[in-house]
N, C-alpha and C positions, 0 to 999 in steps of 0.2 A: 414412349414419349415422356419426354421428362417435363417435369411443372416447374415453373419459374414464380418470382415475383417481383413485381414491379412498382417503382413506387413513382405515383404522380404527384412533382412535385407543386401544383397549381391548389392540389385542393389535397393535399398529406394524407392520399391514401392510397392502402396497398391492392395491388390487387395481382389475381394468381391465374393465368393464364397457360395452356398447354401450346409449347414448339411441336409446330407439324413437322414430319420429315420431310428434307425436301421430294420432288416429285421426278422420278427417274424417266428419263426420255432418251429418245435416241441419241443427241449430244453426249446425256452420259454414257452408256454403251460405245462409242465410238471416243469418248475419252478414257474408258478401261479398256480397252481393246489396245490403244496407243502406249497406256502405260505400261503394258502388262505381257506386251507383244510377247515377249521369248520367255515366256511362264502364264501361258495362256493354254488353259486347258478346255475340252469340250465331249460335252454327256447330252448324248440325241436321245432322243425317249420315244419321240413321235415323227413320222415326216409323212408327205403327201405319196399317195398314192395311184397312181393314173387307171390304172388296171382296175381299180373300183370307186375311180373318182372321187375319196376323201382319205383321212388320216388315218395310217395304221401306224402300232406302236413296231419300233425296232425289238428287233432280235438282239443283238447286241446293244445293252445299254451300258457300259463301261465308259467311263473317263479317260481319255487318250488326249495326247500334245495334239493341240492345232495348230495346223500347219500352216501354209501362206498361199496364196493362189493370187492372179492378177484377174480370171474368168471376174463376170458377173460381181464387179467390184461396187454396186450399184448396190447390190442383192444381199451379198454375204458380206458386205466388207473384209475382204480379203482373207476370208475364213471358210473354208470347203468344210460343208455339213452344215452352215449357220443359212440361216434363209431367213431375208427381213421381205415382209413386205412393202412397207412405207407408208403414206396419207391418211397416218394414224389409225394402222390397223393392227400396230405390234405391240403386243403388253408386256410389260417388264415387272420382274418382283426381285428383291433381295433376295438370296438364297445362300446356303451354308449347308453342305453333304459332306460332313467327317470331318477332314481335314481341311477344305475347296471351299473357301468363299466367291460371290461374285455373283451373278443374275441368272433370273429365269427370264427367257423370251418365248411366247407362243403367240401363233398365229395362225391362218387358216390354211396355212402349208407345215404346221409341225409344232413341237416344243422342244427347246433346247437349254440347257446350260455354259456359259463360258463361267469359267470357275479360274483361280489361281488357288497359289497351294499357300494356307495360313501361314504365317513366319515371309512372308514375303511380301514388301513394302508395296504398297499398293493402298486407292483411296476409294471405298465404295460411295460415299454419297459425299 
């Protein structure tokens, strides 16, 4: 967070307050997703498991092109391997792996990353 100062000019004095970042939500997610479509990459770590009814980590956790899907456009927003749940149950963070900037999403079905690759225009917050 960067500090700022301010100056009020009623009564000529400064004063130093900290810029929160803004708060990343699904809007944002779904506005990097649109930006980012054909350099849009995705790193699963976690997903739901039925066969023992909670999360197990992947086998393969590697960074692979995400591809486009119309299924469950609700769910994954048009991204096979991404799984949102919705009614404010999907948590979002900033994230940066090497080269891949872009979000962490976890939820009670998994955790994942969409990332794009640094050097490529693109607005995280």
């Amino acid at each position: 967070m960067k500090p700022t100062i301010t100056i009020n000019e009623n009564d000529n004095l400064l004063s130093l307050r900290e810029i929160k970042p803004k708060k990343i939500t699904r809007a944002t997610i779904k506005s990097f997703i649109k930006k980012n479509r054909d350099n849009l990459y995705i790193k699963t770590e976690s997903s739901f498991n039925g066969m023992t009814d909670g999360v197990d980590p992947c086998h393969d956790q590697s960074i692979t092109k995400a591809g486009n899907t119309d299924k469950n456009n609700k769910y994954n927003l048009g991204i096979p391997g991404a799984w949102f749940v919705g009614s404010s149950r999907d948590y979002f963070n900033a994230a940066e792996i090497g080269p891949f900037k872009g979000y962490e999403i976890y939820n009670c079905c998994g955790q994942f990353y969409l990332l794009t690759k640094t050097g490529v225009l693109w607005n995280l917050i």
